[in-house]
N, C-alpha and C positions, 0 to 999 in steps of 0.2 A: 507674395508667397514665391519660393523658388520655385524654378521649373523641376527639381528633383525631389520638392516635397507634392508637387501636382502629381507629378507620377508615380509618385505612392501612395497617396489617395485612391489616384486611377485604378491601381494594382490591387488595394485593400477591398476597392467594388467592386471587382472585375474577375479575379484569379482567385483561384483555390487555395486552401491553406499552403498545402506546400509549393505551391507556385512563388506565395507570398511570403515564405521562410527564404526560399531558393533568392528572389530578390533581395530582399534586405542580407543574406549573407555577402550577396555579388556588391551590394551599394549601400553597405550601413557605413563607410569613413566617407559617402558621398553627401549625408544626411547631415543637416545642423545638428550641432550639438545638443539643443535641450529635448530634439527628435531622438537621438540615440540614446539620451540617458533616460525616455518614457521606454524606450524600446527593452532596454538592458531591462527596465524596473520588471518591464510587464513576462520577460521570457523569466528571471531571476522566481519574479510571483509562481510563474506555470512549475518552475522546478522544483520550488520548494512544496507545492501542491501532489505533484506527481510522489515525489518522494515520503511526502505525510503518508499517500495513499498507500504504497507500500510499506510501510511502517507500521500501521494499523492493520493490512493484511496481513503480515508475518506476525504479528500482535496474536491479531485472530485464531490464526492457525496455531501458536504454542499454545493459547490457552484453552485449543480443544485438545492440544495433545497431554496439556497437564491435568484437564476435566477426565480423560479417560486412563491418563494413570492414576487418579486418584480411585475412582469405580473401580479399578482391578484391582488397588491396594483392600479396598472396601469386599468387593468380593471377595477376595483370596481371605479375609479375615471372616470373613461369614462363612466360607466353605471350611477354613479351621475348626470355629467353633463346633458346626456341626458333624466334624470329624469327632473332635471331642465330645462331644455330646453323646452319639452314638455309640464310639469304645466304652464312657459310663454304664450306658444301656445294657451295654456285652456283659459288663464286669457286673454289675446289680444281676442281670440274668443268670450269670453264671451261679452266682448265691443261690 
């Protein structure tokens, strides 16, 4: 094993997450090759994760904003009707 993949071992047991980004940004063209393209896989994985996650929360969010214009279209139709309903009332009253 190289001495530069020992000491990211070391670092992965030892140091915080960002300690451990902060490394591998300073020493990832130090790292063998089939270490940077697991490295590349696994941050590529995390961004496309992160990005799902906001995707489905803006998701979320339209689809309560199109849930509650639909209940206004729905009330305002129901506050019509019994607009109408009530002028009827007037006009039979007035007979």
């Amino acid at each position: 094993m190289e001495p530069i993949t020992e000491e990211f071992i070391k670092i992965l047991t030892t140091e915080s997450e960002e300690n451990i980004r902060n490394w591998i940004v300073n020493n990832f063209d130090k790292l063998p090759e089939d270490l940077q393209t697991a490295i590349l896989g696994t941050f590529f994985e995390e961004a496309l994760n992160t990005a799902s996650q906001d995707l489905s929360e803006r998701t979320d969010y339209f689809q309560q904003i199109l849930d509650t214009h639909q209940n206004l279209i729905s009330l305002k139709k129901r506050l019509e009707d019994k607009i109408r309903e009530l002028q009827i009332k007037e006009e039979i009253d007035k007979l």
